[in-house]
C-alpha positions in Angstrom: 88.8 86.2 93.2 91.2 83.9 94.0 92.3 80.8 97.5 94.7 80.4 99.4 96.7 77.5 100.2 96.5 75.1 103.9 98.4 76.0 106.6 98.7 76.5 110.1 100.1 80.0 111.5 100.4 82.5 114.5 99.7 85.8 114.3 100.2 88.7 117.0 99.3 92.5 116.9 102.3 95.1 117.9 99.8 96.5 120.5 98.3 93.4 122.1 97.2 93.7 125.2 96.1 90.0 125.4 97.8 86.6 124.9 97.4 86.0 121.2 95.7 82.7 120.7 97.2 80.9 118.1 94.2 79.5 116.1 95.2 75.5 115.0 93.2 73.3 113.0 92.4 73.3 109.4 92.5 77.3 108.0 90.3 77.4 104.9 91.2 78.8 101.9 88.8 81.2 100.2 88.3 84.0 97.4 87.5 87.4 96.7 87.3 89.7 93.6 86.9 88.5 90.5 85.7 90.0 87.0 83.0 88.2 84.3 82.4 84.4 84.7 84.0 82.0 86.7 84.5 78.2 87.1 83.1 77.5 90.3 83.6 73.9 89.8 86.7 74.2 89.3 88.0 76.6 91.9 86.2 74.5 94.6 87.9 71.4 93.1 91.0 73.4 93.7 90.4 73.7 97.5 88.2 77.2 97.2 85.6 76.5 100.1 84.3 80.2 100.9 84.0 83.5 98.4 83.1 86.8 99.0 81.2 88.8 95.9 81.1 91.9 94.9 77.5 93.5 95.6 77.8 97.3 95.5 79.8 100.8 95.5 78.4 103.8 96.6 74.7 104.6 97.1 73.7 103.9 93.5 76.1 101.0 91.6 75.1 97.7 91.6 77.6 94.9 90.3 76.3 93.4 86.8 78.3 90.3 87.7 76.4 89.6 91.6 74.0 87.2 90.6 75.8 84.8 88.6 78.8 84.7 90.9 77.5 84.5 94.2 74.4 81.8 93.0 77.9 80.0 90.7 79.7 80.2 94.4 77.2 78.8 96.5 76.3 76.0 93.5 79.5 74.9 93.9 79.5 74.5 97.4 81.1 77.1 99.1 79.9 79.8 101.9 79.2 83.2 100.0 78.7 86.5 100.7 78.4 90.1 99.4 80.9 92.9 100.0 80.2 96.8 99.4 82.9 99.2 98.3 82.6 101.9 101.2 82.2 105.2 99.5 82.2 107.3 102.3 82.5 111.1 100.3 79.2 110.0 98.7 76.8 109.9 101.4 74.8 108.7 104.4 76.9 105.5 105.9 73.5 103.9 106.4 72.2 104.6 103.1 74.9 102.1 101.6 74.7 99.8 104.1 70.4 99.8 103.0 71.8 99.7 99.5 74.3 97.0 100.0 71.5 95.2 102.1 69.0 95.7 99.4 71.0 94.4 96.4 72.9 91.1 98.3 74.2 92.1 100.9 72.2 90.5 103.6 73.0 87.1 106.2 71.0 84.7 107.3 71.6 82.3 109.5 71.7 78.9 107.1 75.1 78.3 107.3 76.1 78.8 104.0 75.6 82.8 104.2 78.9 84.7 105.5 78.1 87.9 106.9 78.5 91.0 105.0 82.2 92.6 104.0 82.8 96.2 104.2 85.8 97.6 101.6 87.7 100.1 103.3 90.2 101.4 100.8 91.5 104.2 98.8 89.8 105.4 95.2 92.1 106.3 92.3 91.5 109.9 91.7 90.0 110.8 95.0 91.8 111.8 98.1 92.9 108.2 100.1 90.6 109.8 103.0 88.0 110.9 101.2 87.9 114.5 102.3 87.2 113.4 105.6 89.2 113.7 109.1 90.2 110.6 111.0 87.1 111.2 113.3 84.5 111.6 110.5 85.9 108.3 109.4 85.6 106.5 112.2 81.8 107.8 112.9 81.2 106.6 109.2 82.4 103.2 109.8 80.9 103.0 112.7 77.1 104.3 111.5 77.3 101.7 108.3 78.5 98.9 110.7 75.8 100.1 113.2 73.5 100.1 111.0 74.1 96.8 109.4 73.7 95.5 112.9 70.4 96.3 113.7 69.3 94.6 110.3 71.0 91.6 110.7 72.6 91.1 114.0 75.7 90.7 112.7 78.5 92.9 112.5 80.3 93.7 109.0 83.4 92.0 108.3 85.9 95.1 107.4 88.3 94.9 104.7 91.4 96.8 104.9 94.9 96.7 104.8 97.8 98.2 107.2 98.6 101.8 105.7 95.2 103.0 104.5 93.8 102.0 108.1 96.7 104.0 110.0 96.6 107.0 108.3 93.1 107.2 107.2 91.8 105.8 110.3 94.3 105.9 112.8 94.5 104.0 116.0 91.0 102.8 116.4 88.8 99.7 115.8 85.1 99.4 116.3 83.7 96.8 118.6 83.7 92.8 117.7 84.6 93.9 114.0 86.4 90.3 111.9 89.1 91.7 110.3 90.1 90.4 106.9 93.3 91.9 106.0 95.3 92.5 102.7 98.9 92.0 103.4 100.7 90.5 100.1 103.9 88.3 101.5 104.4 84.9 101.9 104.3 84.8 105.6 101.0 85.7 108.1 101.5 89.4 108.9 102.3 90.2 112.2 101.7 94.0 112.2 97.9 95.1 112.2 96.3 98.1 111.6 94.4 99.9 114.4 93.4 98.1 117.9 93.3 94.7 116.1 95.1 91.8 117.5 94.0 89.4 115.2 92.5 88.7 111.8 90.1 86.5 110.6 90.9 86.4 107.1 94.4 87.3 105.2 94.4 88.2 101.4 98.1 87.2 101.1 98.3 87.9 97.3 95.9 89.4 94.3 98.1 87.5 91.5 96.9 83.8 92.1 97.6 81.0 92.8 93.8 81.2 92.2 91.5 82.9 89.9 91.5 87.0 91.2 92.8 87.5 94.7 94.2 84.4 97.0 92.6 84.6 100.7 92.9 82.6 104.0 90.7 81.9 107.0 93.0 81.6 109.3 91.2 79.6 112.2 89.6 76.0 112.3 86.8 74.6 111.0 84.3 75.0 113.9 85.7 78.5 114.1 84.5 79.0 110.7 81.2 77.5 111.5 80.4 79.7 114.1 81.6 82.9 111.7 79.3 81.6 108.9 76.5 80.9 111.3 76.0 82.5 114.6 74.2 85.9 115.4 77.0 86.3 118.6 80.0 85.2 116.8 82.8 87.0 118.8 85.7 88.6 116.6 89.0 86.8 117.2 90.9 90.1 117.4 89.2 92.8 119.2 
């Protein structure tokens, strides 16, 4: 997993039908993804100050590398949380999301805990949409996210990027959902998938500068508070 750089950006959807509010302050960089052991320390030193671990696939995989990453994350000193790799052609949407929950996936609200991550994705050697239609998807998404709800009170964060979304998906998002969005370019994208309007988080590369992927919250730091830490936290862009 890798961190993204300072910087201050705008960001508006194609569709809005609201004034975009241009979020100003001090955007935070963060990671995601990574493989074996990594150097908190040093990543933090590096300006890493939130990371997002991977917890589970499926109904039955677990990650062997969880534990030590997520307790090496928050030892370091940055917010943490667990993410599960949405299988959706491999069963019950709230069967992963009891999974994930049961292996790391879980929020509380101590301020150091982000909420869960949903990866929304293709699967090399399956079909992008899983065998499904854009409406099975969507009633998928929306029983995990659902689902992860009434355990938590929070909604998931979804992970997903432009052209899986569109075509998978199509033009829908589900209610107060953060977006964190891979869109590799050097400048804030300005084209979202679905309903969104804005994003919370931005993986802007998966080739450093950072160890693994290099993310960005884009908003400021109470912003981020209140996304680490409160059960009504409103999503920025839907």
């Amino acid at each position: 997993m890798g961190c993204a750089r300072r910087r201050r950006a705008q960001h508006r959807h194609r569709r809005s039908r609201r004034p975009v509010r241009e979020r100003r302050g001090h955007p935070r960089p963060g990671c995601l993804r990574l493989a074996g052991e990594v150097d908190w320390a040093a990543q933090a030193e590096l300006g890493s100050r939130f990371a997002y671990v991977k917890a589970t696939e499926g109904r039955t995989y677990r990650s062997p590398d969880f534990d030590h990453q997520y307790l090496g994350a928050g030892g370091a000193g940055l917010a943490r949380g667990g993410y599960h790799f949405a299988r959706p052609d491999s069963g019950d949407p709230a069967e992963q999301a009891d999974f994930f929950l049961n292996n790391g996936g879980g929020w509380s609200e101590d301020g150091i805990t982000l909420p869960g991550m949903l990866d929304l994705e293709g699967y090399s050697g399956i079909p992008r949409n899983y065998g499904l239609s854009q409406q099975e998807m969507r009633d998928w998404i929306m029983g995990f996210s659902d689902h992860y709800r009434e355990q938590t009170g929070r909604r998931p964060v979804l992970y997903t990027n432009l052209h899986w979304w569109n075509d998978v998906v199509g033009d829908w998002t589900p209610v107060n959902s953060p977006l964190f969005l891979a869109s590799y370019s050097s400048e804030p994208p300005t084209t979202l998938p679905g309903r969104w309007w804005g994003w919370e988080m931005w993986q802007y590369s998966d080739s450093g500068p950072f160890a693994g992927d290099s993310n960005l919250w884009h908003g400021s730091e109470e912003q981020f508070a209140r996304f680490v830490g409160e059960y009504d936290y409103g999503a920025d862009g839907i």
